[in-house]
N, C-alpha and C positions, 0 to 999 in steps of 0.2 A: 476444863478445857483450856490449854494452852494455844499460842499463836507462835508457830514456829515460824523459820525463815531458812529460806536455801541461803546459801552462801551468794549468788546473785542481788536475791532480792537488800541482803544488810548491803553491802556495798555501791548498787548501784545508788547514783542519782535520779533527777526523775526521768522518768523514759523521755525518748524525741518524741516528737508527732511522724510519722512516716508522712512520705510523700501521697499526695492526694491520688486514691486508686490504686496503688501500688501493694502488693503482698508482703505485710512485714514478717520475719521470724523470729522468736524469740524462746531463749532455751533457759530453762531452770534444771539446775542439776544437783543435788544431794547425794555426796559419795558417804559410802557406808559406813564409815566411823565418824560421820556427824548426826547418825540418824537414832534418838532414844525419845521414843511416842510411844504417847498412850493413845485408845480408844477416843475417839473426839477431839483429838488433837487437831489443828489450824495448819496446816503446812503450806504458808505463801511461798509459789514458787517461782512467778515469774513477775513483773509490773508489764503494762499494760498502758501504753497514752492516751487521755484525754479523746474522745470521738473516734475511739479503735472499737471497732465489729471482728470480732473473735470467726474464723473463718473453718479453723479447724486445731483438732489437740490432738496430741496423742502420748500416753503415758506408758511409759516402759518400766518395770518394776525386779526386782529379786522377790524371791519367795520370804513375802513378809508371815506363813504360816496357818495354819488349818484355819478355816471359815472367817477369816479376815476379808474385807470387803474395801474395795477404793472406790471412792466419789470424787470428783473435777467441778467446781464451780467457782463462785466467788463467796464476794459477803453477804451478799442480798439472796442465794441459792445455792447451796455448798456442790447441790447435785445438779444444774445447769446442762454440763458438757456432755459428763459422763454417769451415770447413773451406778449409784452403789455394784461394783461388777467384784469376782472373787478375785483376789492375787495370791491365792495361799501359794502358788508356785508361781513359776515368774511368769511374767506376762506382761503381754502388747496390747493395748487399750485404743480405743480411737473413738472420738465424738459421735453421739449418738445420732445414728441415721434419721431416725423418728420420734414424736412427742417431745419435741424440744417445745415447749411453751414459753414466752418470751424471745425465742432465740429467731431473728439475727437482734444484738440489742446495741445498741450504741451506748458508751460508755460517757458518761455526765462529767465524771472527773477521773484523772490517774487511780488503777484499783490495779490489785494483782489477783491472779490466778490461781486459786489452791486447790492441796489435795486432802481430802480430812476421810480416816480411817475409822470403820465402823464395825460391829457384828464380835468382834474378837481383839484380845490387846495386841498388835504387832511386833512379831520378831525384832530385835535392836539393829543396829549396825546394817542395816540392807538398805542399797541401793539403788533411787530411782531418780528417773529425765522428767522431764513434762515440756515439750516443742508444743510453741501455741503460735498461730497461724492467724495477722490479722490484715485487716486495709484500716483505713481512715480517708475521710473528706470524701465518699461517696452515697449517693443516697439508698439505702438499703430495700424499700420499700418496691415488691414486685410490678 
């Protein structure tokens, strides 16, 4: 298992803190002639600050290939967001409505957001976004 990185995550610095209660956006993007993963691969797509509550994801893919499966989470739960879903053709993904256990979570320190590919090796060279949707400085607790 390798730990890749979008083109975002190597250059950027460390994330800001967003403004307290505000919706931050932030986008990861991997154009296709950066992308050669294997099965279980690490693909950190986005960073994430410090007391950021992940609000919403959504992951937009090219046809990585027959019975290939994408997951969204972090390093503490690769499947978090999104739950192993197929991308053998291309496809819109969006955080899962239900059985999110841990989720809303507050984030302890700067972490980033990835996507780690399962069930089949993934086509090379294909392109995908991952927009993660957070706040920070509010109390999440219903």
């Amino acid at each position: 298992m390798a730990d890749l990185k979008s083109p975002q995550v190597q250059s950027w610095y460390q994330a800001r803190e967003s403004d307290a209660g505000n919706v931050q956006g932030v986008i990861g993007y991997c154009p296709a002639s950066t992308l050669t993963i294997n099965t279980t691969d690490v693909v950190q797509m986005v960073k994430v600050p410090l007391g950021a509550i992940v609000m919403d994801c959504l992951l937009e893919t090219g046809a990585f290939g027959s019975n290939v499966l994408a997951s969204v989470g972090d390093g503490d739960a690769v499947a978090l967001y999104i739950t192993a879903q197929s991308v053998a053709a291309a496809a819109l993904l969006r955080k899962n409505a239900v059985g999110l256990a841990g989720v809303p979570k507050r984030y302890a320190a700067e972490d980033t957001i990835d996507v780690v590919f399962s069930n089949a090796n993934p086509a090379d060279n294909i392109a995908m976004r991952l927009d993660v949707f957070y706040i920070c400085g509010v109390d999440e607790t219903p």
